[in-house]
GUGU-26901 format. One record per atom (N, C-alpha, C): x, y, z; residue number from 0; residue in three letters; atom name. Coordinates in Angstrom, 1 decimal, decimal comma. Example, Ala and Ser with C-alpha at 12.3 -4.5 7.8 and 13.67 -1.06 7.14 Angstrom:
       px       py       pz   seq   type   atom
     13,2     -5,7      7,8     0    ALA      N
     12,3     -4,5      7,8     0    ALA     CA
     13,2     -3,3      7,8     0    ALA      C
     12,8     -2,2      7,1     1    SER      N
     13,7     -1,1      7,1     1    SER     CA
     12,9      0,0      7,9     1    SER      C
END
This chain:
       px       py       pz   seq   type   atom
    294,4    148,7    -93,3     0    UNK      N
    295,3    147,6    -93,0     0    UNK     CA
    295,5    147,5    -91,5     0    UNK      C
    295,6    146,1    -90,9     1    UNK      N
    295,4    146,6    -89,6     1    UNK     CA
    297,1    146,2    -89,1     1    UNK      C
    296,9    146,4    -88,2     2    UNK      N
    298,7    146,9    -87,2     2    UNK     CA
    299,2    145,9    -87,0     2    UNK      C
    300,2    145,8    -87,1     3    UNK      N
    301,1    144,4    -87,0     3    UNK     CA
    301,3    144,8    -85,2     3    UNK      C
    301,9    143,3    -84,4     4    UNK      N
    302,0    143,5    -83,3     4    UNK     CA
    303,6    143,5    -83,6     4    UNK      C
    303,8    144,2    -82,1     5    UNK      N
    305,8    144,5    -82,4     5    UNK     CA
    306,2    143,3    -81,6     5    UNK      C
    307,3    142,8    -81,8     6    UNK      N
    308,1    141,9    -81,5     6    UNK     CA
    308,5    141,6    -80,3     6    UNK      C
    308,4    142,5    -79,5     7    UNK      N
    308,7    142,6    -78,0     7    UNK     CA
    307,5    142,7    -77,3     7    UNK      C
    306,4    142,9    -77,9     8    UNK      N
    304,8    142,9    -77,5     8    UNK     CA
    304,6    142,5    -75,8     8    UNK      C
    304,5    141,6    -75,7     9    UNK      N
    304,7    140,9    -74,7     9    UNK     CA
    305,2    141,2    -73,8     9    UNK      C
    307,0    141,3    -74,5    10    UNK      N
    307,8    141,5    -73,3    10    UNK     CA
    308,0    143,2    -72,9    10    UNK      C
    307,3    143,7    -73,4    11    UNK      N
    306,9    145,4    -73,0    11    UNK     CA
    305,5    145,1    -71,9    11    UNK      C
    304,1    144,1    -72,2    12    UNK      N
    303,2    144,1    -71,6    12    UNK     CA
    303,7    143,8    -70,0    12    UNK      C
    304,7    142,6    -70,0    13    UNK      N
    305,6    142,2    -68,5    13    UNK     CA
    306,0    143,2    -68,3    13    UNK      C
    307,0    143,9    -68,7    14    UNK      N
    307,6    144,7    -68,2    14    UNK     CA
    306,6    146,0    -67,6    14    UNK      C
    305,2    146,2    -68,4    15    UNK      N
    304,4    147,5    -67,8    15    UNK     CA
    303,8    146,9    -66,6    15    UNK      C
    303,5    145,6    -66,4    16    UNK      N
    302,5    144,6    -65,1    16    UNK     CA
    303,2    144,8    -64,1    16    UNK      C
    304,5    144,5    -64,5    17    UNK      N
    305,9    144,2    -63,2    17    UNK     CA
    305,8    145,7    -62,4    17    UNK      C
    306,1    147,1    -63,1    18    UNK      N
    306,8    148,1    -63,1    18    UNK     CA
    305,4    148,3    -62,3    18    UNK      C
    303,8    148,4    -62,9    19    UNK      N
    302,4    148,4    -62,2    19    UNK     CA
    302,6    147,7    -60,6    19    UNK      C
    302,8    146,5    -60,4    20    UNK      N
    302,9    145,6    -59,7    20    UNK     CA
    303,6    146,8    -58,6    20    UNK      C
    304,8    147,2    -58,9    21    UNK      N
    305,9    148,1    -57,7    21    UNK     CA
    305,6    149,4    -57,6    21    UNK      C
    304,9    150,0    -58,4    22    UNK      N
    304,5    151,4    -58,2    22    UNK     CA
    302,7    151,2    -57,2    22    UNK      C
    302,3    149,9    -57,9    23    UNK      N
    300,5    150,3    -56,8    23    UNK     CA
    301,0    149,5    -55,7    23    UNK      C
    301,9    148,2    -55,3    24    UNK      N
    302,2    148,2    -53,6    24    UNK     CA
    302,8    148,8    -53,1    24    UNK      C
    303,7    150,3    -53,5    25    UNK      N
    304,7    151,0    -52,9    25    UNK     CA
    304,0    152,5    -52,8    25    UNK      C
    303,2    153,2    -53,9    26    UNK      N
    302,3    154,0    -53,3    26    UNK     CA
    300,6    153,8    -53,6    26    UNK      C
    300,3    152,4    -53,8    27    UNK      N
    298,8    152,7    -53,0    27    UNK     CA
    298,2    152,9    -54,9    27    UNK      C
    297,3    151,9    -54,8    28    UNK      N
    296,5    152,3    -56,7    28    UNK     CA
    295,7    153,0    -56,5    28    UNK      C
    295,0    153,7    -55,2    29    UNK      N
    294,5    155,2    -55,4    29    UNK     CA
    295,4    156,2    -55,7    29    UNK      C
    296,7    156,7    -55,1    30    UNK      N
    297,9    157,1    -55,4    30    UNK     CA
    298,4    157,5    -56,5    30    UNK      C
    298,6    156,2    -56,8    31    UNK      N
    299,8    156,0    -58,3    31    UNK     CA
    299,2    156,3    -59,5    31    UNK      C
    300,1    157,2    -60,2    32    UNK      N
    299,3    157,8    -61,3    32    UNK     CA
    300,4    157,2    -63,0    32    UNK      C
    300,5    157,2    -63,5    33    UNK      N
    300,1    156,8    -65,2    33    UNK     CA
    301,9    157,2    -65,1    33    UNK      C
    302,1    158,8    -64,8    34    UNK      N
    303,4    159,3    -65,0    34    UNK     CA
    304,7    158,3    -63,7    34    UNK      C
    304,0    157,9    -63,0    35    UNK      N
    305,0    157,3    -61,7    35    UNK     CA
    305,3    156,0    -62,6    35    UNK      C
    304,1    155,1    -63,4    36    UNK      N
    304,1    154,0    -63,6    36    UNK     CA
    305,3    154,0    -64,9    36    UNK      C
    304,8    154,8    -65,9    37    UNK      N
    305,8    155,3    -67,4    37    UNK     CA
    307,8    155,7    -66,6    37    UNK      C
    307,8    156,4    -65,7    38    UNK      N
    308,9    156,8    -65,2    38    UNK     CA
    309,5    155,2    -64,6    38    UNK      C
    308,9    154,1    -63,9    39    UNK      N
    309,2    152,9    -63,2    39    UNK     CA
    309,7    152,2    -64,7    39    UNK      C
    309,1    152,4    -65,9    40    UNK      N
    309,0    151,1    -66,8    40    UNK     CA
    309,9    152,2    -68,0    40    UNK      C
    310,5    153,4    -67,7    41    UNK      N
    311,2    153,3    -68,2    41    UNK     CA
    310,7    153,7    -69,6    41    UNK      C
    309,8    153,6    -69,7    42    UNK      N
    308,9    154,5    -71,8    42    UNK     CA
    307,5    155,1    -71,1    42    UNK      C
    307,4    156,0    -72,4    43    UNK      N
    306,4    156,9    -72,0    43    UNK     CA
    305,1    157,1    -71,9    43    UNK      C
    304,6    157,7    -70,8    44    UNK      N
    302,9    157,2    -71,1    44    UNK     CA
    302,2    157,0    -72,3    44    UNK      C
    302,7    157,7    -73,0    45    UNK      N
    302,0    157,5    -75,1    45    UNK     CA
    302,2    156,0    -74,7    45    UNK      C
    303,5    155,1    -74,6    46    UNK      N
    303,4    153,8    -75,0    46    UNK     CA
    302,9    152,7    -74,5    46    UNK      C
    302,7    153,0    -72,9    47    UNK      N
    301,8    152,4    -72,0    47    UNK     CA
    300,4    152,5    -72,4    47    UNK      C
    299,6    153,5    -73,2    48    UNK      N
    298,3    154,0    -73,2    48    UNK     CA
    298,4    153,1    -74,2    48    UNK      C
    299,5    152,4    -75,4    49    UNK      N
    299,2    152,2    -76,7    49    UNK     CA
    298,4    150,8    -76,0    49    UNK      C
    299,3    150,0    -74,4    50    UNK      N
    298,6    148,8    -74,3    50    UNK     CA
    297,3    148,5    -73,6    50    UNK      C
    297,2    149,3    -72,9    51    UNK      N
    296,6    149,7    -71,9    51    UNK     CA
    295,6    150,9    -71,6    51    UNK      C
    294,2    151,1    -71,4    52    UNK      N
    293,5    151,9    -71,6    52    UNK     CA
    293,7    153,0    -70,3    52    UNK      C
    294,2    152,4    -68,9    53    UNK      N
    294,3    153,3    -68,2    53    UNK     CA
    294,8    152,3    -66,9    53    UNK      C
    295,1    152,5    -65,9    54    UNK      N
    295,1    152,1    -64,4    54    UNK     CA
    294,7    150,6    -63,8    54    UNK      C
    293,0    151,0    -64,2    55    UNK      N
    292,4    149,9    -63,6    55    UNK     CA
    293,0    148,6    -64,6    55    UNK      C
    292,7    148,9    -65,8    56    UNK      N
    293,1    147,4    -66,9    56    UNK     CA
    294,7    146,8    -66,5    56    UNK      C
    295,3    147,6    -66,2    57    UNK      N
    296,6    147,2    -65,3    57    UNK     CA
    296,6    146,5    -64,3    57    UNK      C
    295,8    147,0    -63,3    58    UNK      N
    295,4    146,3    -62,3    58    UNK     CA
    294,9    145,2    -61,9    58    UNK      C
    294,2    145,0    -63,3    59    UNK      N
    293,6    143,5    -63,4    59    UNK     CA
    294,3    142,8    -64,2    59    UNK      C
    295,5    143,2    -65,1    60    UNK      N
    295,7    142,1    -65,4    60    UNK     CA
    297,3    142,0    -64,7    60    UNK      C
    297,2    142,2    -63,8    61    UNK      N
    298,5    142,2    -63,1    61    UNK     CA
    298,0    141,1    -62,0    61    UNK      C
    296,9    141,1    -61,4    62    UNK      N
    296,1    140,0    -60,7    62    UNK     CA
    295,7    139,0    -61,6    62    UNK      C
    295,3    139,2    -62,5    63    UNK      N
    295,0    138,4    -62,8    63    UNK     CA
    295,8    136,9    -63,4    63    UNK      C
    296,8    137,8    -63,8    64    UNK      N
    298,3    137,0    -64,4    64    UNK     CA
    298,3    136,5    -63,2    64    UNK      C
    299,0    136,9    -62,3    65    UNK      N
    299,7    136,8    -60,6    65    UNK     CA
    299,2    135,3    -60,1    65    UNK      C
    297,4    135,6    -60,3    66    UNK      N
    296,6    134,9    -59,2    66    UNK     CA
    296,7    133,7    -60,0    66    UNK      C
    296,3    133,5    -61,5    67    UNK      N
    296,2    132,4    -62,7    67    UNK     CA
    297,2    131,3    -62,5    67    UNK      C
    298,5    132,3    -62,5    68    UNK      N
    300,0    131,4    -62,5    68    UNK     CA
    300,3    131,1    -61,3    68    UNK      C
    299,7    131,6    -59,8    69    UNK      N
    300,0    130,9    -59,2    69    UNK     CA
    299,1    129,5    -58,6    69    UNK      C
    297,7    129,8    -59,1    70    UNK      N
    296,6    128,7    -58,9    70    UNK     CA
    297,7    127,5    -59,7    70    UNK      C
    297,6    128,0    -60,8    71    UNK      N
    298,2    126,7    -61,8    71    UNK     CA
    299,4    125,8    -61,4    71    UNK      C
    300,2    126,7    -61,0    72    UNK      N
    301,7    126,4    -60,3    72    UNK     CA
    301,2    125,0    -59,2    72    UNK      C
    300,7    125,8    -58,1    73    UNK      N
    300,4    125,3    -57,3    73    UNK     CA
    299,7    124,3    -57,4    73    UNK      C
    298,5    124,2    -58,1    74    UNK      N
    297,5    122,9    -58,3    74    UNK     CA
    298,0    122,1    -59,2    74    UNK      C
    299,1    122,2    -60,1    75    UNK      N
    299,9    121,6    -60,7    75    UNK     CA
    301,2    120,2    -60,3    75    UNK      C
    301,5    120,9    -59,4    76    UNK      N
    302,4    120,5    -58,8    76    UNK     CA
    302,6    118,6    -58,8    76    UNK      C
    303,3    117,8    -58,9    77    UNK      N
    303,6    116,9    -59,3    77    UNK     CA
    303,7    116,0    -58,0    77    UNK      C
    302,7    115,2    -57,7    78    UNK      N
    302,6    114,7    -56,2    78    UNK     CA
    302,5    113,1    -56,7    78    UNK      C
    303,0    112,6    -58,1    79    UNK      N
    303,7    111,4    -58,7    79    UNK     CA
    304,4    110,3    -57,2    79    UNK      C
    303,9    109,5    -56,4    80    UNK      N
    304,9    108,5    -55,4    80    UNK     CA
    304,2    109,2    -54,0    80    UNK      C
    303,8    109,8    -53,9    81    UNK      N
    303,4    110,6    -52,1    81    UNK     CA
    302,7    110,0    -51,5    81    UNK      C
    302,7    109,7    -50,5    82    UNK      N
    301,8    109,3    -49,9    82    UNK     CA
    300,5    110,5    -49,5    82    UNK      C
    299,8    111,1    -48,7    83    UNK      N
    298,8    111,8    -48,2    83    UNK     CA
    299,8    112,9    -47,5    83    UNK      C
    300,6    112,5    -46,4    84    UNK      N
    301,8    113,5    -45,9    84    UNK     CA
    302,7    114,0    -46,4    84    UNK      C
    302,7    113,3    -47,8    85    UNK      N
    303,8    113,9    -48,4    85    UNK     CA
    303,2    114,7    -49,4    85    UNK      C
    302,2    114,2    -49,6    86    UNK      N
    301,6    115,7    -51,1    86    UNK     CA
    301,4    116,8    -49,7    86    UNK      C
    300,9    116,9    -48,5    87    UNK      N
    300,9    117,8    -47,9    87    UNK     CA
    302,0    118,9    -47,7    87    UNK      C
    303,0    118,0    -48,0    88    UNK      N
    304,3    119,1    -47,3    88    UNK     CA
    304,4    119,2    -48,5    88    UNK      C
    304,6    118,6    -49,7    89    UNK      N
    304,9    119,4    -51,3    89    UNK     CA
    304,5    120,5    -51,6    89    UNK      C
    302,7    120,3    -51,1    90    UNK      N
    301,7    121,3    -51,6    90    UNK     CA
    302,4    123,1    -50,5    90    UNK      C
    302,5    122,4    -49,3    91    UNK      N
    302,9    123,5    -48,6    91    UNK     CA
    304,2    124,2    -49,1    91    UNK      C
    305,0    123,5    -49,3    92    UNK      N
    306,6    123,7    -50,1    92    UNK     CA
    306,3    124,4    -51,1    92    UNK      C
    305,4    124,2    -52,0    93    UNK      N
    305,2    124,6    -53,2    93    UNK     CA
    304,6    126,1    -53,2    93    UNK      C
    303,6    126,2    -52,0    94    UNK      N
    303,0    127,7    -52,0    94    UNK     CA
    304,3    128,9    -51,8    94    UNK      C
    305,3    128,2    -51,2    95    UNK      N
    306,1    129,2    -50,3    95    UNK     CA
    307,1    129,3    -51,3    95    UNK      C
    307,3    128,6    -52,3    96    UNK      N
    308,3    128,7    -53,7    96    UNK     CA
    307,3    129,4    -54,9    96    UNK      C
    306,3    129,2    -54,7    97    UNK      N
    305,7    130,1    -55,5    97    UNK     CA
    305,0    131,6    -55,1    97    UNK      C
    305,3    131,8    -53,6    98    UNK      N
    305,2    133,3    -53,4    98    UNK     CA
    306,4    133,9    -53,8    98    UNK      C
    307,6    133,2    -53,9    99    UNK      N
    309,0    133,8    -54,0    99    UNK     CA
    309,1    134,8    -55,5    99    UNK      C
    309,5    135,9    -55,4   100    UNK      N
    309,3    137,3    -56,1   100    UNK     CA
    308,9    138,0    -56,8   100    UNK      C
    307,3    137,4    -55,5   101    UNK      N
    306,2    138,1    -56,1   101    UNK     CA
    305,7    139,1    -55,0   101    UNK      C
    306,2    139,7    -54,4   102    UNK      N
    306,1    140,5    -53,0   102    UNK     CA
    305,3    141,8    -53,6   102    UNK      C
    305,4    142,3    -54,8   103    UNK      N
    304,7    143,1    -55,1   103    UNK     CA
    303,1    143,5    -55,4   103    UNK      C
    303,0    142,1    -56,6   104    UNK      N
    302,3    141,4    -56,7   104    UNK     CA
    300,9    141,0    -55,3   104    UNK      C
    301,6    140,0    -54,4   105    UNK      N
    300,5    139,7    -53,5   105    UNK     CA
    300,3    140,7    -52,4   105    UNK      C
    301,0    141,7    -52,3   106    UNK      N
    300,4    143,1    -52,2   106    UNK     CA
    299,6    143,8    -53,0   106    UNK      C
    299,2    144,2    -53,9   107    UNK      N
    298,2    144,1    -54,6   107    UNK     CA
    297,6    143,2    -54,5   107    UNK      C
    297,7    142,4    -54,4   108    UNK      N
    296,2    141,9    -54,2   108    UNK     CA
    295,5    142,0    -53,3   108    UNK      C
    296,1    141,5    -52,3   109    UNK      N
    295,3    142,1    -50,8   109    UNK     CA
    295,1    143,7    -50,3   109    UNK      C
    295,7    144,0    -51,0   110    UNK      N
    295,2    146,1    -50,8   110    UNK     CA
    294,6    146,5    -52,1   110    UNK      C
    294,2    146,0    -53,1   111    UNK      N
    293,7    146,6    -54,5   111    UNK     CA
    292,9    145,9    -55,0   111    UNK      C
    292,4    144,7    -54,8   112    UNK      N
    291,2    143,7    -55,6   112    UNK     CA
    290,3    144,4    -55,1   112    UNK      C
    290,1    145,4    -54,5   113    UNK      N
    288,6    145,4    -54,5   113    UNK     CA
    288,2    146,9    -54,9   113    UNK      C
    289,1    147,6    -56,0   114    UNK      N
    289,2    148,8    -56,7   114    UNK     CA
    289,0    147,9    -57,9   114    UNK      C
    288,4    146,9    -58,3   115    UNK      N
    287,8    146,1    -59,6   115    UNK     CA
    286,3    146,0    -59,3   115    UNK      C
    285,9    146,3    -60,8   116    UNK      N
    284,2    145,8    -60,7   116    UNK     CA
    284,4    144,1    -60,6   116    UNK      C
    282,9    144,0    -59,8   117    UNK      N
    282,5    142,8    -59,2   117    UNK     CA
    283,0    142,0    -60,1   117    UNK      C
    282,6    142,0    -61,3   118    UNK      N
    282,8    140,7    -61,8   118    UNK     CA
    284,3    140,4    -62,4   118    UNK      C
    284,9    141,2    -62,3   119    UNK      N
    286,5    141,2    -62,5   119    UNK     CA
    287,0    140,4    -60,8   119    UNK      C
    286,3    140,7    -60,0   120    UNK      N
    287,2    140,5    -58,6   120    UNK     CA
    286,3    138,8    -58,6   120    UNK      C
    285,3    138,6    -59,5   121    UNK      N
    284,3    137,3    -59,4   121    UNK     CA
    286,1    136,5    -59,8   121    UNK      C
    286,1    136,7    -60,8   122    UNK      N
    286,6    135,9    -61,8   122    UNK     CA
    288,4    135,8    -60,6   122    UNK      C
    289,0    136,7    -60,1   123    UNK      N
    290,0    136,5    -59,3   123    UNK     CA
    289,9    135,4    -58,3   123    UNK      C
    288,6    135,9    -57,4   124    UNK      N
    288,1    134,9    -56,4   124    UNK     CA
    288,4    133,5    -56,6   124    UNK      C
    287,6    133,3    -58,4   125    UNK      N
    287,8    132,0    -58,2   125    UNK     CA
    289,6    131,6    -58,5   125    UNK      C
    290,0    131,9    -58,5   126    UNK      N
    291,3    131,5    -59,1   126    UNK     CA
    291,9    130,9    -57,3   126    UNK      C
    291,6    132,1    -56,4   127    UNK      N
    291,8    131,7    -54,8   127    UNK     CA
    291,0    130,8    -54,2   127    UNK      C
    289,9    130,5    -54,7   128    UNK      N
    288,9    129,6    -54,4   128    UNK     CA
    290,0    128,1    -54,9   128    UNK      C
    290,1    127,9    -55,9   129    UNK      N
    290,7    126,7    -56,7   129    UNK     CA
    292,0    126,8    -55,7   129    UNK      C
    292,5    127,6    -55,1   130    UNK      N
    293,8    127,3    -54,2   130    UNK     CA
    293,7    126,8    -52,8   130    UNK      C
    292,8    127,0    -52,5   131    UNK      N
    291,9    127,2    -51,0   131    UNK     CA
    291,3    125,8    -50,6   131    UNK      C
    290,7    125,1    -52,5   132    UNK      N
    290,2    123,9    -52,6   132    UNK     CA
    291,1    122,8    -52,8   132    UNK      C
    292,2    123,1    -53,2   133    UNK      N
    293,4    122,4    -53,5   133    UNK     CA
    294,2    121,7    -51,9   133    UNK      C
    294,4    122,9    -51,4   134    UNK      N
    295,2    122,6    -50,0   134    UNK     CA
    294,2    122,4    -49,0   134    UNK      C
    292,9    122,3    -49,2   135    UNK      N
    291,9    121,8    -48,0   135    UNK     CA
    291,9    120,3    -48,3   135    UNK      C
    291,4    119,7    -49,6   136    UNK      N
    291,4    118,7    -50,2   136    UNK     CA
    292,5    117,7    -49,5   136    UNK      C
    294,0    118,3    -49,7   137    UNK      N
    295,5    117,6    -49,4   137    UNK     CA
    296,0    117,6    -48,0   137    UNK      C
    295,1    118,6    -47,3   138    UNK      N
    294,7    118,5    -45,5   138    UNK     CA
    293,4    117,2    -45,1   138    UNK      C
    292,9    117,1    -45,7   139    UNK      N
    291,3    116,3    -45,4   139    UNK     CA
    292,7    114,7    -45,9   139    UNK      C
    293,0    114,8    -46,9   140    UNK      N
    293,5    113,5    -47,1   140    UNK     CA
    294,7    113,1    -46,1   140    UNK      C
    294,9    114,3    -45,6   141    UNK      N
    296,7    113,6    -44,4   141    UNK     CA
    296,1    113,4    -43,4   141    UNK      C
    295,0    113,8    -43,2   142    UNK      N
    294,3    113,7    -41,7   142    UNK     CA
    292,9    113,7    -41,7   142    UNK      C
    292,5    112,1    -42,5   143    UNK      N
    290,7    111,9    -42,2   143    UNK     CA
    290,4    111,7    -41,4   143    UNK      C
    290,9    110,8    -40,0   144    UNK      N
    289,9    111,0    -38,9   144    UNK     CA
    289,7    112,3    -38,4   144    UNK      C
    290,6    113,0    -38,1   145    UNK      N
    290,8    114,6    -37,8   145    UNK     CA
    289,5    115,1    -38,2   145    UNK      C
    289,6    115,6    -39,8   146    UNK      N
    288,8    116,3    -40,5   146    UNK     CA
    287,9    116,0    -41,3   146    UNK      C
    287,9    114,7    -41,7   147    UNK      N
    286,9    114,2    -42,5   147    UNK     CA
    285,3    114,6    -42,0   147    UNK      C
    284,5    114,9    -42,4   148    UNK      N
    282,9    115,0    -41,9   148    UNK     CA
    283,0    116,2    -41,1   148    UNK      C
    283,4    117,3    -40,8   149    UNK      N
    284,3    118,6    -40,3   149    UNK     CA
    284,4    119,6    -41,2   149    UNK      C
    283,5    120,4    -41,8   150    UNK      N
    283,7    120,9    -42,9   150    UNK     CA
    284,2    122,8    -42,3   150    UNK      C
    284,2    122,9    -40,8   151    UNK      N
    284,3    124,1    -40,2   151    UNK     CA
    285,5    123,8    -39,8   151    UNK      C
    285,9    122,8    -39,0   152    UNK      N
    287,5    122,1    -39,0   152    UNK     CA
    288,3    123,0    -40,4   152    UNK      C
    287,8    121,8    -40,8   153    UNK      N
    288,7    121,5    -42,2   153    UNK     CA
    289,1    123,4    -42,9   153    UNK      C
    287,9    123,9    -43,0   154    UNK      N
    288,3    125,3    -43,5   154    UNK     CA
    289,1    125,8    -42,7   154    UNK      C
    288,8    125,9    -41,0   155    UNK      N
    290,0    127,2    -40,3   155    UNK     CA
    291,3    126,4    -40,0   155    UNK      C
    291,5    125,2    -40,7   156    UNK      N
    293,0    124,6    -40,8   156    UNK     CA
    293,4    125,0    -41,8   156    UNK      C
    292,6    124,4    -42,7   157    UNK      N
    293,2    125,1    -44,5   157    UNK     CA
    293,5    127,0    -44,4   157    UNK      C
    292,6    127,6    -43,9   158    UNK      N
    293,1    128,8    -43,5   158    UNK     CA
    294,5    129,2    -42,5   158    UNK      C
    294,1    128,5    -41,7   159    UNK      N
    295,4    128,7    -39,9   159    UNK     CA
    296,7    128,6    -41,3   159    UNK      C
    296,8    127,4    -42,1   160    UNK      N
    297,7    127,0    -42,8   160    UNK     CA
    298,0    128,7    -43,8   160    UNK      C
    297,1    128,9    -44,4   161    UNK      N
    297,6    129,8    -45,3   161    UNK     CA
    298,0    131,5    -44,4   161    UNK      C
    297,4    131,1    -43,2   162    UNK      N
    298,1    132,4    -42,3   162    UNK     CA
    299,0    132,4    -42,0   162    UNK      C
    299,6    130,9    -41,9   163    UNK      N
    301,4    131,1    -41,2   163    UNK     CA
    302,2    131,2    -42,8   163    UNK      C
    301,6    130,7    -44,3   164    UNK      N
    302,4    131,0    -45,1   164    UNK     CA
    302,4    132,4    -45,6   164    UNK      C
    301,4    132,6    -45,2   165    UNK      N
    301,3    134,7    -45,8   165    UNK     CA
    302,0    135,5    -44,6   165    UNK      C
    302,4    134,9    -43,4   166    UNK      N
    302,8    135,5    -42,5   166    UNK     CA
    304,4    135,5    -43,1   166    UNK      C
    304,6    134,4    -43,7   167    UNK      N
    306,4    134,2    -43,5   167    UNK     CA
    306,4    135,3    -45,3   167    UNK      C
    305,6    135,3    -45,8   168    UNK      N
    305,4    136,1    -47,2   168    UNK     CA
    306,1    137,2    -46,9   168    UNK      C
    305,0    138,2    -45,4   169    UNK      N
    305,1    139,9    -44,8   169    UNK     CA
    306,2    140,2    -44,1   169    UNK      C
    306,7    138,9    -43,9   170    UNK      N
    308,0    139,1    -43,1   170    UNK     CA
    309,5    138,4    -43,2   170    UNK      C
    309,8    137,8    -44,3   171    UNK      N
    310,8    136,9    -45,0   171    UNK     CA
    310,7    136,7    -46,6   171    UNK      C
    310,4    138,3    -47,0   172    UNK      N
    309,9    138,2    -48,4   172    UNK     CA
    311,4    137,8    -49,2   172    UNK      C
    312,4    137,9    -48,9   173    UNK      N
    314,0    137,7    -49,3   173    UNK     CA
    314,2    136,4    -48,9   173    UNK      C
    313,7    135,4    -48,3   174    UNK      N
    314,3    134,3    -48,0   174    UNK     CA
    314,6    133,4    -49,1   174    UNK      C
    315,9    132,7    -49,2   175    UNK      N
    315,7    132,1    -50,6   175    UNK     CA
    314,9    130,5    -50,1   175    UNK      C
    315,6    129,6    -51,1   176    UNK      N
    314,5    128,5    -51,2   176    UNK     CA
    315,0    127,8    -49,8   176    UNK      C
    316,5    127,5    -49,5   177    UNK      N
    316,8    126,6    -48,2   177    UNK     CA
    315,5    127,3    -46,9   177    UNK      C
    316,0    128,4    -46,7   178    UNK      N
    314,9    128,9    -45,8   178    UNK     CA
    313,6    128,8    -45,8   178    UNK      C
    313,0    128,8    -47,1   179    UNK      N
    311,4    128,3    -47,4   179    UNK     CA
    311,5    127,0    -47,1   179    UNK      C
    312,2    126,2    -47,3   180    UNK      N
    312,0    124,4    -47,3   180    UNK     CA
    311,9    124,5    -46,0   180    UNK      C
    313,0    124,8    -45,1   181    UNK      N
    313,0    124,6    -43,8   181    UNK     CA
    311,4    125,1    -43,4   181    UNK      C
    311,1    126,9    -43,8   182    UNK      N
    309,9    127,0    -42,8   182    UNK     CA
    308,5    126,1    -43,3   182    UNK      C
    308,8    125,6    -44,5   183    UNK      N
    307,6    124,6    -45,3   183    UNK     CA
    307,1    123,0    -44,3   183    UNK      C
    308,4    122,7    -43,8   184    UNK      N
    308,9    121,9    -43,2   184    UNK     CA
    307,9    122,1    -41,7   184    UNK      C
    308,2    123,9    -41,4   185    UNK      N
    307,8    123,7    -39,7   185    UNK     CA
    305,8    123,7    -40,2   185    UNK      C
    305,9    124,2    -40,7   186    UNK      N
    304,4    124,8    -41,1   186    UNK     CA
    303,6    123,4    -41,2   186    UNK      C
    304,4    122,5    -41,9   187    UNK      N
    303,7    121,4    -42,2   187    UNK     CA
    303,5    120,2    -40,7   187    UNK      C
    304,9    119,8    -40,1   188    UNK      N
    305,3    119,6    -39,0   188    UNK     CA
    304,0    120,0    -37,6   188    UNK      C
    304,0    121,3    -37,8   189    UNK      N
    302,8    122,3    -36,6   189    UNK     CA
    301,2    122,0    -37,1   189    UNK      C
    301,2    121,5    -38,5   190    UNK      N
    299,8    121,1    -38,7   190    UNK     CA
    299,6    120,0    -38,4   190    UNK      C
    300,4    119,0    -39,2   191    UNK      N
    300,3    117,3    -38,6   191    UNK     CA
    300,3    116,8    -37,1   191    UNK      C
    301,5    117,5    -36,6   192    UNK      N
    300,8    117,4    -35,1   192    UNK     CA
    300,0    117,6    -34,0   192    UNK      C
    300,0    119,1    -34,6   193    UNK      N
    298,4    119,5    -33,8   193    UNK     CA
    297,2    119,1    -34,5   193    UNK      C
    296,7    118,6    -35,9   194    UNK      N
    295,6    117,5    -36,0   194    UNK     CA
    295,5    116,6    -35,2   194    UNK      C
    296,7    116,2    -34,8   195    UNK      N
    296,3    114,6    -34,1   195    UNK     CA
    296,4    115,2    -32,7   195    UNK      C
    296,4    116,4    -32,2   196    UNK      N
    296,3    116,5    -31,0   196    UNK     CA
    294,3    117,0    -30,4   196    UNK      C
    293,8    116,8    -31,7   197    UNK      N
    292,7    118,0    -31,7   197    UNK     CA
    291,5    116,6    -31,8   197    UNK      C
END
């Protein structure tokens, strides 16, 4: 007869990702061992093992979830009436409301994706590829003479952009949303004008 799933399934699987999520950015997923993760989440390694085969399958699907929901979020976003400047600052608004309390999370990623076999880190990639292609896309449209036919342009903008928003990530991980709007605001402001200065 085969096993019914329990009722909270799920909300045990969140709760092991999350508790995963704050144990591998706080000591390191070479580090962090099974008993640190069971002791954070609170049940015992028997019940973690029941979901999870070990470490790495954590690890992936902790990125994996992370990277999925935030491509989606993001590429989602509802740019309904905007003109080209204004899906820019949405799109920008939007990354910086969807890094919000995930500090753990996009630490892992950038210290642990590449403790995955290739084709596990293939399939992440693209999830940051589709984010990368999203906000270059809604750069190239606020500013075609700029960047249009510029395909080396166009990338170290779409990037410069994602370094000032990863920067305010490393260092304003507590900011609530008024503070994000505002620095969405400068971010966006420092791009539009320095295209047309360039």
């Amino acid at each position: 007869m085969a096993r019914t799933i329990a009722k909270d399934h799920d909300q045990k699987r969140d709760q092991i990702l999350k508790a995963g999520a704050k144990v591998f950015a706080t000591e390191g997923f070479d580090r962090a061992s099974m008993t640190q993760l069971a002791r954070e989440c609170g049940i015992s390694k028997a019940n973690i093992y029941h979901y999870y085969d070990g470490k790495d399958a954590i690890l992936y699907d902790i990125l994996d979830n992370y990277l999925s929901t935030l491509r989606d979020r993001v590429c989602g976003v509802d740019m309904t009436g905007l003109d080209p400047e204004g899906r820019l600052r949405r799109a920008v608004a939007e990354i910086l409301f969807a890094y919000q309390g995930a500090d753990f999370e996009h630490k892992v990623q950038i210290n642990d994706m590449g403790a995955l076999p290739e084709e596990q880190q293939k399939k992440l990639r693209g999830y940051q590829r589709d984010l990368v292609r999203f906000l270059s896309e809604t750069l190239r449209a606020a500013a075609p003479e700029e960047l249009a036919g510029d395909p080396v342009k166009l990338r170290g903008v779409t990037m410069s952009v994602f370094g000032m928003l990863n920067w305010y990530y490393m260092w304003n991980s507590g900011a609530g949303t008024a503070a994000r709007e505002q620095y969405a605001r400068l971010v966006s402001d420092l791009t539009l004008e320095g295209l047309r200065g360039v």
